[in-house]
DRENZADREN-641701 format. One record per atom (N, C-alpha, C, O): residue number from 1; residue in one letter; atom name; x, y, z. Coordinates in nm, 2 decimals. Atoms other than C-alpha are relative to their C-alpha. Example, Ala and Ser with C-alpha at 12.3 -4.5 7.8 and 13.67 -1.06 7.14 Angstrom:
% DRENZADREN-641701
R     i   aa   at     east    north       up
R     1    a    N     0.09    -0.12     0.00
R     1    a   CA     1.23    -0.45     0.78
R     1    a    C     0.09     0.12     0.00
R     1    a    O     0.19     0.12     0.07
R     2    s    N    -0.09    -0.11     0.00
R     2    s   CA     1.37    -0.11     0.71
R     2    s    C    -0.08     0.11     0.08
R     2    s    O    -0.03     0.22     0.09
% end
This chain:
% DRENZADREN-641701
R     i   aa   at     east    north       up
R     1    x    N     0.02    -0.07    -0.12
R     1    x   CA     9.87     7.14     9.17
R     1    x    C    -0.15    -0.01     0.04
R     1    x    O    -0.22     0.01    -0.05
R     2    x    N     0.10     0.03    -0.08
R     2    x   CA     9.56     7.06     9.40
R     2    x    C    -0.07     0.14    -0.04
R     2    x    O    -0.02     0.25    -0.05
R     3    x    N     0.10    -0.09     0.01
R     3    x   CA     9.25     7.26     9.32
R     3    x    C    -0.04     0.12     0.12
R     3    x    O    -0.07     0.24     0.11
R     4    x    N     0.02    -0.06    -0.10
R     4    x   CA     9.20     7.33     9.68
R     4    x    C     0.10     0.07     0.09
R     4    x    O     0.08     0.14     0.19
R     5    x    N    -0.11    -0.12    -0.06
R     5    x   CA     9.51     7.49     9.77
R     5    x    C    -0.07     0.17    -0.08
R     5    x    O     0.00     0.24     0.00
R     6    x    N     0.10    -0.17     0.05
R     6    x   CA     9.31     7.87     9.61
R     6    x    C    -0.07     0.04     0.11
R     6    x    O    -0.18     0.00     0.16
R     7    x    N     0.00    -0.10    -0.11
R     7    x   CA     9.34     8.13     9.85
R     7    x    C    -0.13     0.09    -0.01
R     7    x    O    -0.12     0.19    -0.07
R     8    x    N     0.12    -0.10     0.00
R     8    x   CA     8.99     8.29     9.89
R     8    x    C    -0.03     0.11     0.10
R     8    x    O     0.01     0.10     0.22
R     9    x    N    -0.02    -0.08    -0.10
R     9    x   CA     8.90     8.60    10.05
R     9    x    C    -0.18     0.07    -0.05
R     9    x    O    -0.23     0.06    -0.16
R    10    x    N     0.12    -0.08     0.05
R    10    x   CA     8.55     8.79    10.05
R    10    x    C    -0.02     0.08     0.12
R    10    x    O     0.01     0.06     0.23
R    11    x    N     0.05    -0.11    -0.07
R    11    x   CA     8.39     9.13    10.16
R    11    x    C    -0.11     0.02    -0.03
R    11    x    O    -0.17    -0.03    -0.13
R    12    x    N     0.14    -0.10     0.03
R    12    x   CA     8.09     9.32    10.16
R    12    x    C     0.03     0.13     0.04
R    12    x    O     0.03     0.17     0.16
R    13    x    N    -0.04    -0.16    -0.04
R    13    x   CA     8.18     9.69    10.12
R    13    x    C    -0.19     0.06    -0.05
R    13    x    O    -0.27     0.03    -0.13
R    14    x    N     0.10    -0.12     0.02
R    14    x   CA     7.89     9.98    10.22
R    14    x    C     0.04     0.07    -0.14
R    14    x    O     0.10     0.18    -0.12
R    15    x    N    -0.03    -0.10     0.12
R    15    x   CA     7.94    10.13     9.85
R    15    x    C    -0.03    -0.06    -0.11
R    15    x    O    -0.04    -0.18    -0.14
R    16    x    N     0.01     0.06     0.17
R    16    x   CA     7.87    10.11     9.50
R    16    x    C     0.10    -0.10    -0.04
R    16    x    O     0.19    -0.13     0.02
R    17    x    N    -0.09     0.10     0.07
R    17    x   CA     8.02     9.88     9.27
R    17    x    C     0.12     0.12    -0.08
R    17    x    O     0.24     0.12    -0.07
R    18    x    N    -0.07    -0.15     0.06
R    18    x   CA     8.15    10.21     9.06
R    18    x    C     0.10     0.04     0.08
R    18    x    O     0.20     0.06     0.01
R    19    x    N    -0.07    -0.11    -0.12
R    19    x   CA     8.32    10.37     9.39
R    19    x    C     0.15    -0.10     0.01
R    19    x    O     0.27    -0.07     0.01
R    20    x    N    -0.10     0.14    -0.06
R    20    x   CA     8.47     9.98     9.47
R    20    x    C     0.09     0.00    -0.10
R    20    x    O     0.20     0.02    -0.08
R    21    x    N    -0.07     0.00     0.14
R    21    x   CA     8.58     9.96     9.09
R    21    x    C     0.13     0.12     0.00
R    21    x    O     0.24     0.08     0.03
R    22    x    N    -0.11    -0.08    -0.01
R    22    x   CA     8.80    10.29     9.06
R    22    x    C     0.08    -0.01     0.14
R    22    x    O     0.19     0.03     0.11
R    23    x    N    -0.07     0.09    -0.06
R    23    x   CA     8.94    10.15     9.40
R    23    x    C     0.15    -0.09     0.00
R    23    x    O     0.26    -0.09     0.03
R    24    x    N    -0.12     0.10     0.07
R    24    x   CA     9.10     9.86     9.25
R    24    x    C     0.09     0.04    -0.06
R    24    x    O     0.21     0.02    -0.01
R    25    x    N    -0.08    -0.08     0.08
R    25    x   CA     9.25    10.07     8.97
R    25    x    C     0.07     0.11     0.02
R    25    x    O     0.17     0.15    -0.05
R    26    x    N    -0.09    -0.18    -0.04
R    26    x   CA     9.35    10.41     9.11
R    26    x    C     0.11    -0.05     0.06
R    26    x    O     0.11    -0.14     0.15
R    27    x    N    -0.14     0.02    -0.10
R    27    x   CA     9.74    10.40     9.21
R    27    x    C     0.01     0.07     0.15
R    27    x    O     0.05     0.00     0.25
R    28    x    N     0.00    -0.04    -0.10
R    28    x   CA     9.71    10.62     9.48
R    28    x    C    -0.07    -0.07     0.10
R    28    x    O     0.00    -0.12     0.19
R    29    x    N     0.06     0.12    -0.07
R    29    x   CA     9.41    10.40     9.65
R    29    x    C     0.07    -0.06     0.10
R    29    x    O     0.08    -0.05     0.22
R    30    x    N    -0.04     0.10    -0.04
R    30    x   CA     9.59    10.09     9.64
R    30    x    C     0.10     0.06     0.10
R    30    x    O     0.09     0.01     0.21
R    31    x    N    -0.11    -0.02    -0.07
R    31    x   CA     9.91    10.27     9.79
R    31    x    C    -0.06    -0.01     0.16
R    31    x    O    -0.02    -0.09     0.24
R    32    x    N     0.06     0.00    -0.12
R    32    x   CA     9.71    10.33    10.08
R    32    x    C    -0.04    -0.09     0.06
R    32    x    O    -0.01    -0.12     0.18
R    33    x    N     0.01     0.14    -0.14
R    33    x   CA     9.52     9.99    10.17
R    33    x    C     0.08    -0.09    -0.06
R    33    x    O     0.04    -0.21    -0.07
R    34    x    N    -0.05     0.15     0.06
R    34    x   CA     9.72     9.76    10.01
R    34    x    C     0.19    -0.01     0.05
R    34    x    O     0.27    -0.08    -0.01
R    35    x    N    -0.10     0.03    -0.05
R    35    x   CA    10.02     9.80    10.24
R    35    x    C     0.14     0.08    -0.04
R    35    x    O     0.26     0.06    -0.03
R    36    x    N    -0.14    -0.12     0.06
R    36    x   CA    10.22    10.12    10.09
R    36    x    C     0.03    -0.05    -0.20
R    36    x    O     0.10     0.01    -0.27
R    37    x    N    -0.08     0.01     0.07
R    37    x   CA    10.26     9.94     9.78
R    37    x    C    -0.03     0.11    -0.11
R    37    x    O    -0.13     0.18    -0.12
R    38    x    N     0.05    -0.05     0.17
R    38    x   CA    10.29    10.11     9.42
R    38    x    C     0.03    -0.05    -0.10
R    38    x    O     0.14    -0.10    -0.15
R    39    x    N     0.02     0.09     0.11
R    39    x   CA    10.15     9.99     9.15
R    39    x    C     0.00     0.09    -0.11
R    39    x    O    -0.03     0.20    -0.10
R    40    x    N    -0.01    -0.09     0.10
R    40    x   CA    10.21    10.09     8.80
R    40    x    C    -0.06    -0.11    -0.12
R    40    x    O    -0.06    -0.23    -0.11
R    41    x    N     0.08     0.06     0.13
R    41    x   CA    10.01     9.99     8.46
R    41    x    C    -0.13     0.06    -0.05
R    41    x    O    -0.22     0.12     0.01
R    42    x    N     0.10    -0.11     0.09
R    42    x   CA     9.79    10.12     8.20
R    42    x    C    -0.14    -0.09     0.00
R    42    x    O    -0.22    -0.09    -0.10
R    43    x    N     0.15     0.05     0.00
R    43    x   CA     9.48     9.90     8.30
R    43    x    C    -0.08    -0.03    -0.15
R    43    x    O    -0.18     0.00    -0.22
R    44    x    N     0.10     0.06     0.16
R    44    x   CA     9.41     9.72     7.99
R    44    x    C     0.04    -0.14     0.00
R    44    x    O     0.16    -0.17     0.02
R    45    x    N    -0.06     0.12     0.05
R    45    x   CA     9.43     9.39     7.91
R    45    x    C     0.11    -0.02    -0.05
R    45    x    O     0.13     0.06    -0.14
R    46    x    N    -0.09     0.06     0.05
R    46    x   CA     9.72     9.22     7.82
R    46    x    C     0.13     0.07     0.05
R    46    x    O     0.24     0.02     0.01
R    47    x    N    -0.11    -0.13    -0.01
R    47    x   CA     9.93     9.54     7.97
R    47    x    C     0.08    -0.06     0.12
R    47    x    O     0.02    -0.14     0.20
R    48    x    N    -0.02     0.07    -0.09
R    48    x   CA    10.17     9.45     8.21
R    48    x    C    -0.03     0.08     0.13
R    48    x    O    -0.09     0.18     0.11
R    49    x    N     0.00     0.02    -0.08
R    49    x   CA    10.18     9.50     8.58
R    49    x    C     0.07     0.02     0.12
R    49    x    O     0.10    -0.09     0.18
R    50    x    N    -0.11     0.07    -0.10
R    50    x   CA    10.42     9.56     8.88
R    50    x    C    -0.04     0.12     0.16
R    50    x    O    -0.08     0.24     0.18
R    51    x    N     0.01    -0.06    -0.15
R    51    x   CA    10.41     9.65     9.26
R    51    x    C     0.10    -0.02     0.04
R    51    x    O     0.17    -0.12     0.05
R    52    x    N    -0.16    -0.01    -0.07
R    52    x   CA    10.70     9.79     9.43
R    52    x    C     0.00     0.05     0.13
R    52    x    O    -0.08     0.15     0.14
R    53    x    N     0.03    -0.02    -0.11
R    53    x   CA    10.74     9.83     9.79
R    53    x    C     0.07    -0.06     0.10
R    53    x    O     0.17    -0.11     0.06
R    54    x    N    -0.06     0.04    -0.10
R    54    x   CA    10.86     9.71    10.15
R    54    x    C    -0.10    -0.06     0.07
R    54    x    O    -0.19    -0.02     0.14
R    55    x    N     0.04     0.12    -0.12
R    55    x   CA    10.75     9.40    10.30
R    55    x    C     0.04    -0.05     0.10
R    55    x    O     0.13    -0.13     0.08
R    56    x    N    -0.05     0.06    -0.12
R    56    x   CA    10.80     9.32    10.66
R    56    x    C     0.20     0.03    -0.03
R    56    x    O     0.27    -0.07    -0.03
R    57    x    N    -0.16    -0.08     0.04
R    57    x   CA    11.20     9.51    10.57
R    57    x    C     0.04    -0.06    -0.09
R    57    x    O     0.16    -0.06    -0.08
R    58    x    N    -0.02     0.04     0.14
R    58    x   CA    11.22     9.35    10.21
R    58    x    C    -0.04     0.11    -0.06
R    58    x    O    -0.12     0.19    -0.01
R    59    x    N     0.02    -0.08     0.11
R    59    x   CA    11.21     9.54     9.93
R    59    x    C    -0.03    -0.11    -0.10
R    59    x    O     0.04    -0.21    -0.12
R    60    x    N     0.06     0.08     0.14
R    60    x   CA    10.99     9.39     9.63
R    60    x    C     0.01     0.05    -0.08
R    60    x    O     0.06     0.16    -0.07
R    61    x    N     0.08    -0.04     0.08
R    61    x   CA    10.89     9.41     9.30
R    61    x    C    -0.05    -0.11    -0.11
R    61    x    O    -0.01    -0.18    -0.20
R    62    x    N     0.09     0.13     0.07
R    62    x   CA    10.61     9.20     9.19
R    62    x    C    -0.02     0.05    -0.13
R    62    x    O     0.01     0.16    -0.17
R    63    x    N     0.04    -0.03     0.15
R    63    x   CA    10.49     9.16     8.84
R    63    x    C    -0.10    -0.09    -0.03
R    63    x    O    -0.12    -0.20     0.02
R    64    x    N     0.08     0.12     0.05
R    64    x   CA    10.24     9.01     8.65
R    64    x    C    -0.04     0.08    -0.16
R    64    x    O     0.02     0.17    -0.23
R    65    x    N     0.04    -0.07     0.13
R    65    x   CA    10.02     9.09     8.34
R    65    x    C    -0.15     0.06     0.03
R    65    x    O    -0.17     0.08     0.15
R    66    x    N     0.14    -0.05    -0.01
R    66    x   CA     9.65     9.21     8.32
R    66    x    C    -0.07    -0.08    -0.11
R    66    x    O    -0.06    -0.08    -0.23
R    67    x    N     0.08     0.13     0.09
R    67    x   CA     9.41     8.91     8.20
R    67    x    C    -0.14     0.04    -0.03
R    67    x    O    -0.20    -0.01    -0.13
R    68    x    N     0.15    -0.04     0.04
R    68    x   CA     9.07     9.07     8.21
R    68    x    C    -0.04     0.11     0.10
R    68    x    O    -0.04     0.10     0.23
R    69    x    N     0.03    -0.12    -0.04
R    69    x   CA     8.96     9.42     8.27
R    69    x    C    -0.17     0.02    -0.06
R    69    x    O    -0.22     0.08    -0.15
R    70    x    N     0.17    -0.01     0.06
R    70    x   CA     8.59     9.39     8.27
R    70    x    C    -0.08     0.09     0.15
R    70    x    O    -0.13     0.05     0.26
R    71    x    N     0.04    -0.10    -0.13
R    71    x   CA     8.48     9.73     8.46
R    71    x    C    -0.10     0.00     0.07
R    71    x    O    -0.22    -0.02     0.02
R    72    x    N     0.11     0.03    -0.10
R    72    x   CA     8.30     9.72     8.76
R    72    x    C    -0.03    -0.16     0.02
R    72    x    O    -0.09    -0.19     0.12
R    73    x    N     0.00     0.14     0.01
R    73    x   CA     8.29     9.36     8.71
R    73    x    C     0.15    -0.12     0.09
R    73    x    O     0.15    -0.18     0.20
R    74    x    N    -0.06     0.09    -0.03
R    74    x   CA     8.58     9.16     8.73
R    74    x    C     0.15     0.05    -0.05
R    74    x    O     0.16     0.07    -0.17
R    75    x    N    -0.11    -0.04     0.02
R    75    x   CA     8.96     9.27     8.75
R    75    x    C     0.08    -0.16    -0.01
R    75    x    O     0.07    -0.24     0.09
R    76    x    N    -0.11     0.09    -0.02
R    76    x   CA     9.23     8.97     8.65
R    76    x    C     0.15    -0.03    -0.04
R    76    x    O     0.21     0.00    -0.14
R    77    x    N    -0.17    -0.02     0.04
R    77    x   CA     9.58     8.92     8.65
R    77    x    C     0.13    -0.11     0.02
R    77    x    O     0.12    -0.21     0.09
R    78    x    N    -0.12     0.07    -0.05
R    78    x   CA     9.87     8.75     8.69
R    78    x    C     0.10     0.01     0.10
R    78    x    O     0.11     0.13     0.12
R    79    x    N    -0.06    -0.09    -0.14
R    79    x   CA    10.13     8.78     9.01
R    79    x    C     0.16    -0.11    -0.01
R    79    x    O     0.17    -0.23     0.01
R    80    x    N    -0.14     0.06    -0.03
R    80    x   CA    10.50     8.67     9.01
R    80    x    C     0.05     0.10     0.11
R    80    x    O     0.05     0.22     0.10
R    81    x    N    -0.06    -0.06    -0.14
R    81    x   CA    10.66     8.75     9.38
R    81    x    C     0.18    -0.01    -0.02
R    81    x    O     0.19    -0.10     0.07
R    82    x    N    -0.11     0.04    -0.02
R    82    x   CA    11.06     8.72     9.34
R    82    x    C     0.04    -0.02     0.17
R    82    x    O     0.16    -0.03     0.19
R    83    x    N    -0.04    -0.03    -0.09
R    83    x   CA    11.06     8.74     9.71
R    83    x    C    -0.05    -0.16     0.06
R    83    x    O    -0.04    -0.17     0.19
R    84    x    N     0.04     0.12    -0.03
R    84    x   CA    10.91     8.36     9.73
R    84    x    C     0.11    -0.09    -0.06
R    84    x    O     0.06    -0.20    -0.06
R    85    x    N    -0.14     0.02     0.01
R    85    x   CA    11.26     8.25     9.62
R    85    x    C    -0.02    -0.10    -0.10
R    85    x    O     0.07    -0.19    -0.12
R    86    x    N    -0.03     0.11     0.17
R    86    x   CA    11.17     8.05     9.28
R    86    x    C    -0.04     0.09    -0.12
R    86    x    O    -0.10     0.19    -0.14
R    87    x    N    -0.05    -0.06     0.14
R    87    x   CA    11.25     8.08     8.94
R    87    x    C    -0.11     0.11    -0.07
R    87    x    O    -0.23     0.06    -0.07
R    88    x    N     0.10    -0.06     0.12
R    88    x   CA    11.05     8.32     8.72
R    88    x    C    -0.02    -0.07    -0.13
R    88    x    O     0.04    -0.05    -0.23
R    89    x    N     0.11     0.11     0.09
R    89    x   CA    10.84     8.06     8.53
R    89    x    C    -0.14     0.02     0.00
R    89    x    O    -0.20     0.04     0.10
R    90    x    N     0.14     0.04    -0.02
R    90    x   CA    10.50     8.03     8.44
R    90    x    C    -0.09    -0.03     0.11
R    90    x    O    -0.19     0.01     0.16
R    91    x    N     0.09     0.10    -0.03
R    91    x   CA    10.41     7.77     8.61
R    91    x    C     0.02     0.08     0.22
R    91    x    O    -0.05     0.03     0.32
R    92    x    N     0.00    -0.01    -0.13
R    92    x   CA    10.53     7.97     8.95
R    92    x    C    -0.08     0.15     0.04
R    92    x    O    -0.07     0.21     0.15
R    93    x    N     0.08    -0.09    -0.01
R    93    x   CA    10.30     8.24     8.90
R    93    x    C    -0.11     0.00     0.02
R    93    x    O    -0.17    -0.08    -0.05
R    94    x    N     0.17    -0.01    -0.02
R    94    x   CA     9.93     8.31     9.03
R    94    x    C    -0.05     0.06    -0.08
R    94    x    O    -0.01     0.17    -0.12
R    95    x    N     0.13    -0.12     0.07
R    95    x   CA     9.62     8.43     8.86
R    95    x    C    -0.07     0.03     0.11
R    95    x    O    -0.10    -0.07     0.18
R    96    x    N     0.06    -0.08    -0.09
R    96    x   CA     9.47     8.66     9.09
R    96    x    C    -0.12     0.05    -0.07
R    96    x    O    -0.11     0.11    -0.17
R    97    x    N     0.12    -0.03     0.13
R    97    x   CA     9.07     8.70     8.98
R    97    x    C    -0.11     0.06     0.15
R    97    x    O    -0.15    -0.01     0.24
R    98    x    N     0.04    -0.06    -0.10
R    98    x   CA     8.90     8.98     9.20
R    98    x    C    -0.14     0.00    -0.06
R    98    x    O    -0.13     0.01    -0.18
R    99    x    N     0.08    -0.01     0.08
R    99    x   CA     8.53     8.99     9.10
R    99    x    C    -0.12     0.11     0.11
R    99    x    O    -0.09     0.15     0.22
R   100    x    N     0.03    -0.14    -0.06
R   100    x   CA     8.27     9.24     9.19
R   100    x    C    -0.18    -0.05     0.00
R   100    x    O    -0.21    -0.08    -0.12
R   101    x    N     0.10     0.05     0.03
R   101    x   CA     7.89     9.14     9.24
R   101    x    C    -0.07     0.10     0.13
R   101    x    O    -0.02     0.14     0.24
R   102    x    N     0.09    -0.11    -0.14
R   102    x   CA     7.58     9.37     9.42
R   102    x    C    -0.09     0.12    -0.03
R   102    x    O    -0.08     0.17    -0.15
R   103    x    N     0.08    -0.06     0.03
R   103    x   CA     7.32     9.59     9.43
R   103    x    C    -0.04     0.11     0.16
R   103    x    O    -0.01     0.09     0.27
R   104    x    N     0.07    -0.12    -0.15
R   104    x   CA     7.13     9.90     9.68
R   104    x    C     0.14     0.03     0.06
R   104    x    O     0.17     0.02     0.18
R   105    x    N    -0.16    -0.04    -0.07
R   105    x   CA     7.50    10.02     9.71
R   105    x    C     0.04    -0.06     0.09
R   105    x    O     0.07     0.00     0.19
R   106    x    N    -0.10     0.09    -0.04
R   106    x   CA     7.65     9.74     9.83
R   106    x    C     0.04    -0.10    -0.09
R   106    x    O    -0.02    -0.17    -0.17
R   107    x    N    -0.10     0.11     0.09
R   107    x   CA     7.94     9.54     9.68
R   107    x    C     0.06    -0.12     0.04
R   107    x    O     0.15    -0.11     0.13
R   108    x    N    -0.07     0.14    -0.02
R   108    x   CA     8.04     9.17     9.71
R   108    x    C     0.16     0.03    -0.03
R   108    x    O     0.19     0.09    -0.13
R   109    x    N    -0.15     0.00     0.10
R   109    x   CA     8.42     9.16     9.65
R   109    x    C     0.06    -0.11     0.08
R   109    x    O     0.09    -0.13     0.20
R   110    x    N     0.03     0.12    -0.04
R   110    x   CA     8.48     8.83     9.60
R   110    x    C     0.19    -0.05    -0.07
R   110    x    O     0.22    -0.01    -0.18
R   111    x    N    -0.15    -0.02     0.07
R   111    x   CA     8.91     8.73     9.55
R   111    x    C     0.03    -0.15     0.00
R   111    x    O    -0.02    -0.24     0.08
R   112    x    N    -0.06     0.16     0.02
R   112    x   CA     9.08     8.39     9.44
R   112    x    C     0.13     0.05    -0.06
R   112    x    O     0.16     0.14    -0.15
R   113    x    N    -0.14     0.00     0.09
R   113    x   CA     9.43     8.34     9.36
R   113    x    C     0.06    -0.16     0.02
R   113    x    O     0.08    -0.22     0.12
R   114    x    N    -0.09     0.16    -0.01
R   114    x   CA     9.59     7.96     9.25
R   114    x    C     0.12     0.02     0.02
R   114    x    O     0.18     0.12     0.06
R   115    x    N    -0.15     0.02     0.00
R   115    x   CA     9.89     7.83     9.25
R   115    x    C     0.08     0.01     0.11
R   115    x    O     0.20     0.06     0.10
R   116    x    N    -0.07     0.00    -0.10
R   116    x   CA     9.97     7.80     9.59
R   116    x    C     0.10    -0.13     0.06
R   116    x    O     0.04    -0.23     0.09
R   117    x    N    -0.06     0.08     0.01
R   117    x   CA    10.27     7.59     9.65
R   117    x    C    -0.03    -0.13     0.09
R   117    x    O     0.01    -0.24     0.09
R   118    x    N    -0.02     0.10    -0.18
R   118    x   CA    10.16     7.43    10.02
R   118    x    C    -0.16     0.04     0.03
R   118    x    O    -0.23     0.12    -0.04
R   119    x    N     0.12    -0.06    -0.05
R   119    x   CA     9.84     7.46    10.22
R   119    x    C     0.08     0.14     0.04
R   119    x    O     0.03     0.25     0.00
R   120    x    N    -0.05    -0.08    -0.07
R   120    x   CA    10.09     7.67    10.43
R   120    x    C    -0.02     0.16    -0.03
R   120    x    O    -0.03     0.26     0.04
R   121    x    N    -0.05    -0.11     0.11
R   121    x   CA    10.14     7.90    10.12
R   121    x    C    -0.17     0.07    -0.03
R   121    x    O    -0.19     0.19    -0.04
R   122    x    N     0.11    -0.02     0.02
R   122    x   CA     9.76     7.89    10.06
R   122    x    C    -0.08     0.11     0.17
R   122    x    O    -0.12     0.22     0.15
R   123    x    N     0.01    -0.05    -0.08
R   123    x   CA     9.68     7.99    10.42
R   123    x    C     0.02     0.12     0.04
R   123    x    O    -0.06     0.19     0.11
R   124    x    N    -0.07    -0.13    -0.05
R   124    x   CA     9.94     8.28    10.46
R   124    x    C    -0.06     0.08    -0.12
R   124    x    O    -0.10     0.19    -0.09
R   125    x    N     0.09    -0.09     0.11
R   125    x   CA     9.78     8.40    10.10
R   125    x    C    -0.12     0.06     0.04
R   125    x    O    -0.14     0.17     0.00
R   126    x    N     0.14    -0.01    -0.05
R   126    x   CA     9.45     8.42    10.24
R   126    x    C     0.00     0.08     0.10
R   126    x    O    -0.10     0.14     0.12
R   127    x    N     0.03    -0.07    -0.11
R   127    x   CA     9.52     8.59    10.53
R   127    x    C     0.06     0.14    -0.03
R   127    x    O    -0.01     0.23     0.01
R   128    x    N    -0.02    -0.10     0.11
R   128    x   CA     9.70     8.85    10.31
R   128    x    C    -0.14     0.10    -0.03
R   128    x    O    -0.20     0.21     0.01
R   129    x    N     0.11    -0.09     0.06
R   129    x   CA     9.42     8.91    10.10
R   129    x    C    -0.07     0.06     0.07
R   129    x    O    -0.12     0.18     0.04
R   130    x    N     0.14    -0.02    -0.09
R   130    x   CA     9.19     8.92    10.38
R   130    x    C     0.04     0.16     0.07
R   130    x    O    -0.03     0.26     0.07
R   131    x    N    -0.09    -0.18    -0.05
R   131    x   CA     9.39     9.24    10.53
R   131    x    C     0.00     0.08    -0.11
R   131    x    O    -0.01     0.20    -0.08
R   132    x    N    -0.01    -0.08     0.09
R   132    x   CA     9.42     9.37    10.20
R   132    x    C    -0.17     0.08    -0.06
R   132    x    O    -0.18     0.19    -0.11
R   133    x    N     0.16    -0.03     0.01
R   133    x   CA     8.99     9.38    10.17
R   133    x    C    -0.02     0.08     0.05
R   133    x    O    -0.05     0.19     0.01
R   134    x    N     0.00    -0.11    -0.12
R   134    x   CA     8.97     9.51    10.50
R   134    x    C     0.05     0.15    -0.02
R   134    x    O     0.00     0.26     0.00
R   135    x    N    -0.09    -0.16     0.07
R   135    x   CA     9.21     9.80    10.38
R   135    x    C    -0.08     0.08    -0.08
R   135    x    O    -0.13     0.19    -0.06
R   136    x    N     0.12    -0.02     0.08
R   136    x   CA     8.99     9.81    10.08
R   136    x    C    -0.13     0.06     0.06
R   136    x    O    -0.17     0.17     0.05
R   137    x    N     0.14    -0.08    -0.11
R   137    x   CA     8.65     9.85    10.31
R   137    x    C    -0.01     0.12     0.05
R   137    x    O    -0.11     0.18     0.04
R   138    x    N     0.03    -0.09    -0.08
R   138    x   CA     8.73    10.11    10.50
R   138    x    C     0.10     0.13    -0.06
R   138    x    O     0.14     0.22     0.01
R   139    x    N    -0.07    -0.08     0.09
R   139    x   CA     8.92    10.32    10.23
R   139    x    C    -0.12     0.04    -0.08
R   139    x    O    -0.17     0.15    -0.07
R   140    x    N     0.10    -0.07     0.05
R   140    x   CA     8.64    10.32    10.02
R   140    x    C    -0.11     0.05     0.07
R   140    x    O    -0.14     0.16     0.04
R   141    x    N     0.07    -0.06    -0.06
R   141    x   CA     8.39    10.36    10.25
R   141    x    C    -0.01     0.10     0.10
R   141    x    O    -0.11     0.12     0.17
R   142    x    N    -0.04    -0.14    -0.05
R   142    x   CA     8.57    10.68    10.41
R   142    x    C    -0.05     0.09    -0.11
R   142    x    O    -0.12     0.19    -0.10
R   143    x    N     0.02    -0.12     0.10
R   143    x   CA     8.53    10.85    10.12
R   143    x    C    -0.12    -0.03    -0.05
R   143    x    O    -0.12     0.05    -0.15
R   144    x    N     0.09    -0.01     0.00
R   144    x   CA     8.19    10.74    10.08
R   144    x    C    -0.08    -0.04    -0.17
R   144    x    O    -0.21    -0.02    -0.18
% end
């Protein structure tokens, strides 16, 4: 699979890195910018992972694992979609690697995910994320 199909997305949130951090991890949060979904998992490495919810009038439930839980730093994971209509395999799964960089209370948040089947796939991922940031931004920086 081509290097350059990796869906990137980046922000600059007004806020700590600390604020941005529990963000990522709090369930309730994510429910809110991340498109209703809910996420369940005990935030540790190796633990698994899953988001359940209603996309565009689908009902999901993604999964993945937790690859690196390095706080305030760098959240990583794994993402299997069954709603992208292939097999549950390895090799049809993304690593999703959210990373967290900044200073004078402001945070970089910087996202990549492989394994995109197409540019197409790569594209529509990116424009995802990028809504999903946005969500991010202005969730944390309501609450300050």
């Amino acid at each position: 699979m081509p290097e350059d199909r990796i869906a990137k997305a980046s922000i600059t949130i007004d806020a700590p890195k600390e604020a941005v951090w529990r963000a990522l991890v709090d369930p309730h949060a994510i429910h809110v910018y991340m498109f209703g979904t809910t996420v369940n998992s005990e935030w540790r490495e190796g633990a698994p992972i899953t988001w359940k919810g209603d996309w565009q009038g689908k009902a999901y439930e993604d999964r993945g694992v937790i690859l690196t839980l390095d706080r305030g730093k760098r959240l990583r994971y794994t993402h299997f979609s069954p709603l992208a209509g292939l097999p549950d395999k390895p090799e049809n799964y993304h690593t999703v690697t959210i990373d967290l960089s900044g200073e004078d209370g402001r945070t970089q948040v910087s996202l990549a995910q492989d394994h995109n089947t197409s540019e197409e796939d790569r594209a529509h991922s990116e424009e995802n994320w990028k809504m999903m940031l946005s969500g991010l931004k202005k969730y944390v920086e309501q609450r300050g």
